[in-house]
KELO-433355 format. One record per residue (C-alpha): residue in three letters; y, x, z. Coordinates in steps of 0.05 Angstrom, whole numbers, padded with zeros to 5 digits, always signed. Example, Ala and Ser with C-alpha at 12.3 -4.5 7.8 and 13.67 -1.06 7.14 Angstrom:
BEGIN
ALA-00090+00246+00156;SER-00021+00273+00143;
//
This chain:
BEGIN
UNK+00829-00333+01325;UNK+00772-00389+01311;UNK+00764-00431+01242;UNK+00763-00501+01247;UNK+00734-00541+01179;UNK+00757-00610+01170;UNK+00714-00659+01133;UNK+00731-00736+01111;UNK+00688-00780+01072;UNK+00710-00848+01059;UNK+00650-00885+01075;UNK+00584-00883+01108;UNK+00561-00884+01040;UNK+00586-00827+01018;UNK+00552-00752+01040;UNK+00592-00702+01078;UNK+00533-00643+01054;UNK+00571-00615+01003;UNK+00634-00603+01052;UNK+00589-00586+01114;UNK+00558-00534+01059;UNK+00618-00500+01037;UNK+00652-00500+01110;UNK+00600-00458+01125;UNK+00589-00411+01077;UNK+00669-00403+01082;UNK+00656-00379+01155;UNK+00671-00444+01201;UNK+00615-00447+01249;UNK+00584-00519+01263;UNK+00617-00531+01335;UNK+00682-00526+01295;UNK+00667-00577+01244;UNK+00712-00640+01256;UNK+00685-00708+01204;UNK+00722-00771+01204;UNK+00697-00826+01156;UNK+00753-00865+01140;UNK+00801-00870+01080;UNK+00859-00821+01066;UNK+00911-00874+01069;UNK+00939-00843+01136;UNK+00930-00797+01189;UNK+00910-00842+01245;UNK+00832-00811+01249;UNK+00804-00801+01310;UNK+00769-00729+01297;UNK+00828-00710+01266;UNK+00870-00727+01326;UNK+00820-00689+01366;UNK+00826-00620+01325;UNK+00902-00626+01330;UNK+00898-00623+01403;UNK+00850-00564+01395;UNK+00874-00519+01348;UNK+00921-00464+01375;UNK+00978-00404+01338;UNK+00929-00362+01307;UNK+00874-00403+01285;UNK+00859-00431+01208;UNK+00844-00497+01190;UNK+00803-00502+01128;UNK+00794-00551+01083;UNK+00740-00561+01019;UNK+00794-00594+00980;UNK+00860-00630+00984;UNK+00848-00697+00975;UNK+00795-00694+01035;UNK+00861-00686+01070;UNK+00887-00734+01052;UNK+00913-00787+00996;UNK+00986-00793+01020;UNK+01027-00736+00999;UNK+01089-00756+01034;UNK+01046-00751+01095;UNK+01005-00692+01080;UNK+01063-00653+01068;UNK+01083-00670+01139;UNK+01014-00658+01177;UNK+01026-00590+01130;UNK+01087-00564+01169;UNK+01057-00594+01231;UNK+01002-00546+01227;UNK+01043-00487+01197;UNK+01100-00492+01238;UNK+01088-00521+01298;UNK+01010-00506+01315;UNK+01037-00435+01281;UNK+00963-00434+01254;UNK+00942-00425+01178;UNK+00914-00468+01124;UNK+00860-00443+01074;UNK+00837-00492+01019;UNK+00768-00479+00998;UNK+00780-00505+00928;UNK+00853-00474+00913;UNK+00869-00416+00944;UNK+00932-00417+00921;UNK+00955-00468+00975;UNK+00925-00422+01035;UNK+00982-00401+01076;UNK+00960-00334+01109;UNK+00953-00307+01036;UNK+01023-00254+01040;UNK+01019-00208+01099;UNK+01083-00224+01137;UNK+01058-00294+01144;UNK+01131-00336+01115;UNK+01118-00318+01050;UNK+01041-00351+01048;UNK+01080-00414+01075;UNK+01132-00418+01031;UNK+01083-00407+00965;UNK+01032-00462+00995;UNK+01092-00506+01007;UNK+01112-00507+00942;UNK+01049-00513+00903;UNK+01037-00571+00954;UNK+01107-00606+00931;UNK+01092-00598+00857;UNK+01021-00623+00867;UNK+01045-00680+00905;UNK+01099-00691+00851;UNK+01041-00686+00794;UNK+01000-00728+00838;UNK+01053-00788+00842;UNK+01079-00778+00776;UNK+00999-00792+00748;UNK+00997-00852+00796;UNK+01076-00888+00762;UNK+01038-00862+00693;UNK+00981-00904+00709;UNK+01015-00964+00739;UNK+01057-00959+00669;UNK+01007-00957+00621;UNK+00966-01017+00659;UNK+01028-01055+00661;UNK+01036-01043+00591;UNK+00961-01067+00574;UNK+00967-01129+00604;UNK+01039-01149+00567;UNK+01006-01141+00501;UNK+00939-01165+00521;UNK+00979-01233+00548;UNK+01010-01227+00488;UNK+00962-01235+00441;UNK+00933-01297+00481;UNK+00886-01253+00531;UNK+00874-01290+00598;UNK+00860-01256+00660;UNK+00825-01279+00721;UNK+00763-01329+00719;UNK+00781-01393+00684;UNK+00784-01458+00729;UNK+00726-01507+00723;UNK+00749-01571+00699;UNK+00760-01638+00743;UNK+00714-01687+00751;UNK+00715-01747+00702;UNK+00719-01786+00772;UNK+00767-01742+00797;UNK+00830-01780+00769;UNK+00808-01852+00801;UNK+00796-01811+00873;UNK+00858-01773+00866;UNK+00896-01844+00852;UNK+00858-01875+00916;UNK+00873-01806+00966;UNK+00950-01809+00951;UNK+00951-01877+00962;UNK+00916-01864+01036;UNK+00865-01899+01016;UNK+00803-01855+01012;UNK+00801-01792+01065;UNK+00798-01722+01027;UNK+00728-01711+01058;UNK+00701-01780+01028;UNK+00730-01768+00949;UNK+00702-01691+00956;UNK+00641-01724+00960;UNK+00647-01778+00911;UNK+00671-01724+00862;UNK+00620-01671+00874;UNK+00672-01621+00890;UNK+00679-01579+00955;UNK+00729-01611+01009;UNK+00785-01549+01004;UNK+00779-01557+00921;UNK+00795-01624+00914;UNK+00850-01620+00974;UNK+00876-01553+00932;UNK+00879-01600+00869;UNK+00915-01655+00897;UNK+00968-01615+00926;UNK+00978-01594+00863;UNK+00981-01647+00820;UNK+01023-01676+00871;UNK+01072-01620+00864;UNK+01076-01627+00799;UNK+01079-01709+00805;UNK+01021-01718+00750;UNK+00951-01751+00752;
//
């Protein structure tokens, strides 16, 4: 039976000590220390990949903490039973033991209590997430409401802009010459005439 820690940060930034720390004090040696730095959107990680191919019925994977599992519970509940049930190995979360699967001595009953913690945390989890989405959704109907703009406002156009505009849809002036004449950038004042020209004002 050998431990295996799994570690993922989501940037270079970010420092992996505090994991590498507690990975060992739990018992995982170094040589079984697997780090990815990437994002918890999915499960396409390369050192992750490479400690599925390695870890074998007997042996725990360990983890400081949920979310460095993952941020997808959908899929985290999957890679879950991958590891219980077919790599027949155990989980042990550093952080909450209540989610380590090798914690009942016949083995199915560890699983089935880890699974469902899991399942309500990954409910709690996406029902905070809706909650937030809500309430921000909310915000910005009452901000708009009371006459709250979002988003940097546009600069105004040109005085000049108007007699240019007149001259480009007439084919008269290239956009690159009445950018220049203006004073505004060449993909602004093409923006602002395809606009206007939408809307069939000057």
């Amino acid at each position: 039976m050998e431990k295996y820690g799994y570690i993922r940060v989501s940037s270079r930034d970010q420092n992996p000590e505090r994991q590498i720390e507690a990975l060992k004090e739990y018992g995982v040696k170094s040589k079984n220390i697997f780090m990815d730095f990437i994002s918890g959107k999915d499960f396409n990680r390369p050192k992750y990949k490479a400690l599925m191919k390695k870890i074998k019925p007997g042996d725990v994977f360990v983890i400081k903490s949920i979310d460095r599992l993952g941020r997808n519970y959908k899929e985290i509940l999957e890679q879950w039973r991958t590891i219980c049930s077919k790599k027949k190995a155990d989980i042990e979360v550093i952080e909450f033991p209540l989610l380590n699967t090798n914690q009942s001595k016949d083995g199915l009953t560890g699983v089935f209590i880890s699974d469902i913690t899991l399942q309500i945390l990954a409910y709690l989890s996406q029902s905070e997430r809706e909650m937030i989405k809500k309430r921000q959704a909310e915000g910005i109907a009452i901000a708009k409401a009371k006459g709250i703009k979002f988003g940097a406002e546009r600069k105004k156009d040109p005085e000049s802009f108007s007699e240019y505009y007149d001259l480009w849809i007439k084919d008269k002036i290239s956009t690159r010459d009445a950018a220049k004449l203006t004073g505004m950038s060449h993909s602004t004042f093409y923006r602002r005439c395809i606009e206007l020209k939408k809307e069939n004002i000057v």
